[in-house]
PAKOLNU-18965 format. One record per residue (C-alpha): residue number from 1; chain; x, y, z. Coordinates in steps of 0.02 Angstrom, whole numbers, plus 50000, padded with zeros to 5 digits. Example, Ala and Ser with C-alpha at 12.3 -4.5 7.8 and 13.67 -1.06 7.14 Angstrom:
! residues 2
NUVEX:1:A:50615:49775:50390
NUVEX:2:A:50684:49947:50357
This chain:
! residues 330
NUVEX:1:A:52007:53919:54799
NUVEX:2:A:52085:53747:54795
NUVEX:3:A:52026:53608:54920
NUVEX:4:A:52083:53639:55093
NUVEX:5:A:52225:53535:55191
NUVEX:6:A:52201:53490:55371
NUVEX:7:A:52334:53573:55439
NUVEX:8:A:52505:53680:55356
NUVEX:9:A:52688:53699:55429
NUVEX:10:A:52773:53831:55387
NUVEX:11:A:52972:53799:55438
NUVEX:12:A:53056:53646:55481
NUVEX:13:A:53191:53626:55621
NUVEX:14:A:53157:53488:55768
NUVEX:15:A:53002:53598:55797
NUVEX:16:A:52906:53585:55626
NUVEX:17:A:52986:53392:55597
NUVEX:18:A:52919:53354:55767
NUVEX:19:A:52762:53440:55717
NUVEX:20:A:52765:53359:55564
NUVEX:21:A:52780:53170:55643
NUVEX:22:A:52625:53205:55761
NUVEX:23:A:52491:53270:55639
NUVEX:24:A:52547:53136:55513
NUVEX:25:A:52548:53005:55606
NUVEX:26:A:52370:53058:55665
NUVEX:27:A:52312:53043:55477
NUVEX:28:A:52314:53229:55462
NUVEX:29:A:52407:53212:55300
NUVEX:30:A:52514:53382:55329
NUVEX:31:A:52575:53488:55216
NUVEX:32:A:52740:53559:55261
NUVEX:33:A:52823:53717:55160
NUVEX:34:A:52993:53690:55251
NUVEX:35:A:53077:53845:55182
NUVEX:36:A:53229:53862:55084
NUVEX:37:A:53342:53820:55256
NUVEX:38:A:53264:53675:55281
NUVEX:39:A:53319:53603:55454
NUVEX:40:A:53340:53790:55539
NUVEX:41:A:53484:53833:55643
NUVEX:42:A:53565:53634:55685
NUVEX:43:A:53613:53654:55491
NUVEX:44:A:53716:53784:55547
NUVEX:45:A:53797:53648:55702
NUVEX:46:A:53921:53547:55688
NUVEX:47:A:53929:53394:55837
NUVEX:48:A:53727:53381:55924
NUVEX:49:A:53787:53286:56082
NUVEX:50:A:53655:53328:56210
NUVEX:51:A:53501:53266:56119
NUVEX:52:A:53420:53116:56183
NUVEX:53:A:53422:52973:56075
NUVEX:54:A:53597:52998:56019
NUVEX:55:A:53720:52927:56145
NUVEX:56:A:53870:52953:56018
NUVEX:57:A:53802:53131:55958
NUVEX:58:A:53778:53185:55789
NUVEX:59:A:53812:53299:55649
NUVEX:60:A:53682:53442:55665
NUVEX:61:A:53604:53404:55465
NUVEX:62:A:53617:53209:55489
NUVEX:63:A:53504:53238:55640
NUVEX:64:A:53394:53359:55516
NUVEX:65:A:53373:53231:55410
NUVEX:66:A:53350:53103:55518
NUVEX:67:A:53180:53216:55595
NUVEX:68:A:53149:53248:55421
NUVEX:69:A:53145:53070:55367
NUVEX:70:A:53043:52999:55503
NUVEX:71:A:52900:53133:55479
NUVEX:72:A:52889:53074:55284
NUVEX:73:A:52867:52899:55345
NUVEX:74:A:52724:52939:55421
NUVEX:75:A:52646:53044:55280
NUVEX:76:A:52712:53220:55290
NUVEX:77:A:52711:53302:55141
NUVEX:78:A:52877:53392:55113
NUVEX:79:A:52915:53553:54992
NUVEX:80:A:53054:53643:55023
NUVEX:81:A:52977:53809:54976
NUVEX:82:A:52965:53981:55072
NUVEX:83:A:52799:54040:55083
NUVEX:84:A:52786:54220:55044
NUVEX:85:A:52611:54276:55127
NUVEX:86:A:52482:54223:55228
NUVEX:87:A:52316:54288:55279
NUVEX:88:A:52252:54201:55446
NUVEX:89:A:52053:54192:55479
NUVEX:90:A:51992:54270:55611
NUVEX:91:A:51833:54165:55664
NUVEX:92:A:51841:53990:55739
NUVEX:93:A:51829:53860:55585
NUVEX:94:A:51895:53988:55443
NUVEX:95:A:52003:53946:55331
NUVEX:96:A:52166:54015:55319
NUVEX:97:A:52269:54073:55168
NUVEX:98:A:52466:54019:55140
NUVEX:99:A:52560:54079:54985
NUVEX:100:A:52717:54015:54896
NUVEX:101:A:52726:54150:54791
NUVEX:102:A:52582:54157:54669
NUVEX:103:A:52533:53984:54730
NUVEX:104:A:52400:53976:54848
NUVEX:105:A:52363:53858:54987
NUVEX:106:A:52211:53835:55107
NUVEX:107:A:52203:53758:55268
NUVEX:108:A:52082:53754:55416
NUVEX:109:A:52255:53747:55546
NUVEX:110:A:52410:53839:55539
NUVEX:111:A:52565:53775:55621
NUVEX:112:A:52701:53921:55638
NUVEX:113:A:52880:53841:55660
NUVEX:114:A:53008:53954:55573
NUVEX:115:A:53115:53978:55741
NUVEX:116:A:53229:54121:55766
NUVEX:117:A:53405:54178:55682
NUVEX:118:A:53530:54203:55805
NUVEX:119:A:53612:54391:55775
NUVEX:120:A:53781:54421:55717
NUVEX:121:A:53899:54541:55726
NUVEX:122:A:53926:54565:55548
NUVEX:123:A:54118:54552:55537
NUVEX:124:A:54242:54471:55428
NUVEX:125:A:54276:54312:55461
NUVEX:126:A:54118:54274:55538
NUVEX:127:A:54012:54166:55406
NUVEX:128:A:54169:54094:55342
NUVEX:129:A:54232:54013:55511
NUVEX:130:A:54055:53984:55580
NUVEX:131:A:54079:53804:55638
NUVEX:132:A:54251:53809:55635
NUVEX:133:A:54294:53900:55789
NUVEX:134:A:54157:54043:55777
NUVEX:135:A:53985:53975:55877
NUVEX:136:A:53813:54049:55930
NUVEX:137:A:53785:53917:56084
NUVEX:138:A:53889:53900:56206
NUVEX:139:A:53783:53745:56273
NUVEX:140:A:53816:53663:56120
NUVEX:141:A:53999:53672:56086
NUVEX:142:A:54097:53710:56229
NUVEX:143:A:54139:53528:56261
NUVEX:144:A:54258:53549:56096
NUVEX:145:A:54366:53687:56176
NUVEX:146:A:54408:53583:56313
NUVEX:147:A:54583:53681:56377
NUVEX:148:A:54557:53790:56233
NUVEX:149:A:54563:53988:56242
NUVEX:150:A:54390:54049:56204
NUVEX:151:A:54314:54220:56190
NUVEX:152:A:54138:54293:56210
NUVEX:153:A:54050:54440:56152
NUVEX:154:A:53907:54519:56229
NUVEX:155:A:53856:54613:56390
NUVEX:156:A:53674:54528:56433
NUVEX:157:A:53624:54399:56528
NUVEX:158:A:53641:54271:56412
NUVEX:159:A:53813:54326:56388
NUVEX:160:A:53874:54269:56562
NUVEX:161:A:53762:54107:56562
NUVEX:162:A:53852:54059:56410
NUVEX:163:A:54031:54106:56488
NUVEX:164:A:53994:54040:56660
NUVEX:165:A:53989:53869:56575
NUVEX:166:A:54108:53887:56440
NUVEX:167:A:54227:53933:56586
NUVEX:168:A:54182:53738:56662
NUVEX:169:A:54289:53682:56474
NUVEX:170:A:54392:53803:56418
NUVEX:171:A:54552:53853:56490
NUVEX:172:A:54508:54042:56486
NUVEX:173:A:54362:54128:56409
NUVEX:174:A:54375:54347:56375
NUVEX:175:A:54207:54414:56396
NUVEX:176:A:54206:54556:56260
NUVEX:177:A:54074:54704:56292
NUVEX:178:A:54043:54852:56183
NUVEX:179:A:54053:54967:56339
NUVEX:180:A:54106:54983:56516
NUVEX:181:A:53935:54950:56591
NUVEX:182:A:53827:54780:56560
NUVEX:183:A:53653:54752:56526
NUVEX:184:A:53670:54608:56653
NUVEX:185:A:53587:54584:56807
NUVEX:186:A:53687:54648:56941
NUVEX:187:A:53670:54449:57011
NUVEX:188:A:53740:54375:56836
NUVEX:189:A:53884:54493:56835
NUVEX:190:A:53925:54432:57012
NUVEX:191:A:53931:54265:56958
NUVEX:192:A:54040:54287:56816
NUVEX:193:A:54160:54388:56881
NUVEX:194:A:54182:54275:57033
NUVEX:195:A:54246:54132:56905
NUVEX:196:A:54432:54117:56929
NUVEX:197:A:54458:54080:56726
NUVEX:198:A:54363:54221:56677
NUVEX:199:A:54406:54412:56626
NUVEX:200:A:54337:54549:56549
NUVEX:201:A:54379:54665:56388
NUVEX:202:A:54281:54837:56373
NUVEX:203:A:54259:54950:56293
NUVEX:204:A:54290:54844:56117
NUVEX:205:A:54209:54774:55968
NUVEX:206:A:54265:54646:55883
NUVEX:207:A:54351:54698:55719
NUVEX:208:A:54374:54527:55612
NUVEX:209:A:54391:54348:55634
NUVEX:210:A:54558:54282:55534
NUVEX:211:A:54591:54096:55521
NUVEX:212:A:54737:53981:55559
NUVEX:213:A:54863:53986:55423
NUVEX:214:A:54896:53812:55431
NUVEX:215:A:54789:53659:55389
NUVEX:216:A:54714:53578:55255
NUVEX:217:A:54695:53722:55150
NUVEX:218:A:54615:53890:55190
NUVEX:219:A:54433:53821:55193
NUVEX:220:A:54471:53720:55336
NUVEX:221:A:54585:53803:55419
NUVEX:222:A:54499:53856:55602
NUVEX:223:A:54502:54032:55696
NUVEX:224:A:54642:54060:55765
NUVEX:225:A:54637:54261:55781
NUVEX:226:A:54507:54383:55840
NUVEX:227:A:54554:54565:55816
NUVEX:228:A:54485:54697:55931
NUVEX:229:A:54461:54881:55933
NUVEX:230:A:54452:54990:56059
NUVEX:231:A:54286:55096:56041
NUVEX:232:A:54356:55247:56110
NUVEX:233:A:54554:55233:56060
NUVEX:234:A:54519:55171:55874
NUVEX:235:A:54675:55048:55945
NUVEX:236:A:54662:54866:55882
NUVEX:237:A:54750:54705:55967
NUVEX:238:A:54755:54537:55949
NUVEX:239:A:54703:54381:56042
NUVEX:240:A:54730:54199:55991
NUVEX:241:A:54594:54100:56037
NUVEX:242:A:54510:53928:55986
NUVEX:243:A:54330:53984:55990
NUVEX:244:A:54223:54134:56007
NUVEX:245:A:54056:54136:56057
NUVEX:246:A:53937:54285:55987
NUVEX:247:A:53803:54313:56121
NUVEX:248:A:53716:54462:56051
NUVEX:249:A:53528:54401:56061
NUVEX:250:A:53415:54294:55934
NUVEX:251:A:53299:54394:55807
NUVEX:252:A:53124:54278:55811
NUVEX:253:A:53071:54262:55619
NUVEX:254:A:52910:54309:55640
NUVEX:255:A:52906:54444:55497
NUVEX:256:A:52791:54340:55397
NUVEX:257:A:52628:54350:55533
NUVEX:258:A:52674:54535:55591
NUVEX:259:A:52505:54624:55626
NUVEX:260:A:52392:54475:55630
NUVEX:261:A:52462:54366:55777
NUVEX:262:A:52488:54453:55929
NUVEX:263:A:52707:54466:55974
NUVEX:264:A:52795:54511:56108
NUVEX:265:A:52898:54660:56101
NUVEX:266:A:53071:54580:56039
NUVEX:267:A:52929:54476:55891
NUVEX:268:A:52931:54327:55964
NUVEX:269:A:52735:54243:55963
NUVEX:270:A:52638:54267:56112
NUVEX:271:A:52546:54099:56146
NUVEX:272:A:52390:54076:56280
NUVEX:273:A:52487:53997:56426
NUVEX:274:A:52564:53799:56422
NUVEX:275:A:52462:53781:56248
NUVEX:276:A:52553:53847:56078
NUVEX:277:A:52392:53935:56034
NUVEX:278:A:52388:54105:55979
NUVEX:279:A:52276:54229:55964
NUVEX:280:A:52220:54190:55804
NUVEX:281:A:52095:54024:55797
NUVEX:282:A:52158:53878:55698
NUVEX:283:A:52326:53936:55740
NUVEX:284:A:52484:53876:55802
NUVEX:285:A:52652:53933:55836
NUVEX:286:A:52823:53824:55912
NUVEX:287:A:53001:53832:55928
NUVEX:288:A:53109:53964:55945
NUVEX:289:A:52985:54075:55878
NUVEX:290:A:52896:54083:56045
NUVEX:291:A:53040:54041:56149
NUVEX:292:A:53157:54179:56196
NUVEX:293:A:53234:54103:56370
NUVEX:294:A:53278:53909:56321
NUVEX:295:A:53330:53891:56126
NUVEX:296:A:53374:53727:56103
NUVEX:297:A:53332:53573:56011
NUVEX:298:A:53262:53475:56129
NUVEX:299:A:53155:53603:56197
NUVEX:300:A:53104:53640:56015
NUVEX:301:A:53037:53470:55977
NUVEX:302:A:52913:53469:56120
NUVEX:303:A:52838:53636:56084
NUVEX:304:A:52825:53538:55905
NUVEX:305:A:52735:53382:55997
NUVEX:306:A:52625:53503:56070
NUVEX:307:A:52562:53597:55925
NUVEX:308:A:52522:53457:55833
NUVEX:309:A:52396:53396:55981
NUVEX:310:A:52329:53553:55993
NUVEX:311:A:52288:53570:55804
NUVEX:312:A:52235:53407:55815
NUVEX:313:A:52109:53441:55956
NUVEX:314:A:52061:53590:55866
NUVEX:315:A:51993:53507:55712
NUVEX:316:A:51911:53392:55802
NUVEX:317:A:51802:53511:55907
NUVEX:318:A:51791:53641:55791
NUVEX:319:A:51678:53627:55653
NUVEX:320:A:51742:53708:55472
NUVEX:321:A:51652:53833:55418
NUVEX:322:A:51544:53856:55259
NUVEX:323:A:51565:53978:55137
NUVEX:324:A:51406:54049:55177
NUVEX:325:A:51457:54081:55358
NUVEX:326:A:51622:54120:55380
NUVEX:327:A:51819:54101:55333
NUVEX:328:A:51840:54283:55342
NUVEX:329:A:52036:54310:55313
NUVEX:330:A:52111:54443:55405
């Protein structure tokens, strides 16, 4: 078994960076397997204007980077690998097990950081103009539709928080819903259908995105074009708009620790109250992977902050164990 690090992070985003910054710069020396996406979901964003610290806003992968530098100033050690399997001690002081393939790693604290994917509908169009007109976070890019016709799709909660303030920018926004009834609240529905700029599309999917067919070639050409279909009808129609919003619920990846750290039941890590400690000793989870109501970056990075004290507390009350007494891996 090799020598044992301090503490591992497994992801990156503002949650494992952050993470990363506060155990290094406690002289943790962490190792951090960042994945192959290194910088989760803001490497999918284009402007970041509503983090703190950046007054002028920022490209979503500059501000990756700039997380990313910071921690290896301090002494994070950064591999952008995916680790493949990990088998978490059950007993106080045990050490756990973290695989990159047929590489093993041991450490006596576990930070889990590898956030959430949001869920898409699966459509043409989709990947290719994601950025360019097609968004996940309404909170994060409405202010570029500003007197813009925008669309949203989904029939939850989430769905009419994100159009109630999209409606505050754009000039209309189409709420787009699989069927007649909502999963709503009955008190969300109220509030979105009481916004003058605001109307509603059921029973339709969307069909494809299709970009503008002007521009600087096709790869930057934006949406311009979101076809519909009626779910009953089989009837398709078309609706210019500047942006669409997909609203459909995040998928936690928490795949990796299935079956040995307690989830909720959408997956995302259940964590003992205001601490990021889960039910596993020595371990630690932040981010969007415990986070199902908030989701953003900011939010992220303190969850980050917070498992780094509390791994840090944790090796410094408890004791490693001995090979004699314990690290028994589930």
């Amino acid at each position: 078994m090799p020598d044992p690090e301090n503490v591992i992070i497994i992801g990156s985003g503002p949650a494992g960076y952050t993470a990363a910054l506060y155990t290094a710069r406690a002289e943790l020396s962490p190792l951090v397997l960042e994945g192959w996406n290194w910088g989760g979901l803001l490497q999918q964003t284009t402007d970041v204007e509503n983090f703190p610290g950046y007054p002028k806003g920022i490209l979503g992968p500059d501000m990756m980077q700039d997380l990313r530098d910071q921690a290896e100033r301090f002494g994070a050690r950064l591999r952008t690998e995916q680790v493949t399997k990990v088998e978490l001690a059950e007993e106080p002081g045990g050490l756990h097990r973290v695989w990159v393939d047929d590489v093993e790693h041991v450490s006596r604290a576990v930070i889990i950081a590898t956030g959430a994917e949001h869920r898409k509908l699966g459509v043409p169009g989709e990947d290719e103009l994601g950025g360019r007109g097609v968004s996940y976070c309404a909170t994060c890019d409405a202010a570029f539709f500003k007197d813009r016709d925008t669309l949203i799709v989904g029939g939850g909660d989430s769905a009419m928080e994100e159009a109630i303030f999209l409606a505050k920018f754009g000039r209309s926004v189409t709420i787009v819903n699989r069927r007649d009834e909502f999963r709503a609240s009955a008190i969300m529905l109220d509030r979105a259908r009481a916004v003058d700029n605001i109307t509603f599309k059921t029973p339709y999917v969307v069909e494809r995105f299709e970009a503008a067919s002007t521009g600087d070639g096709p790869v930057l050409a934006p949406l311009e074009t979101v076809v519909l279909r009626h779910v009953e009808t089989g009837e398709t129609e078309s609706l210019e708009i500047a942006g669409a919003f997909i609203a459909i619920g995040h998928d936690p990846v928490s795949g990796l620790v299935a079956g040995q750290v307690d989830l909720d039941p959408e997956g995302y890590v259940l964590v003992d109250g205001v601490s990021t400690a889960t039910n596993r000793p020595g371990v630690f989870a932040a981010g969007d992977l415990i986070d199902s109501s908030y989701r953003q970056a900011i939010t992220a990075a303190g969850s980050g902050c917070k498992a780094a004290l509390d791994a840090e507390r944790y090796l410094r009350d408890v004791p490693a164990a001995t090979p004699a007494t314990g690290a028994t891996a589930a």
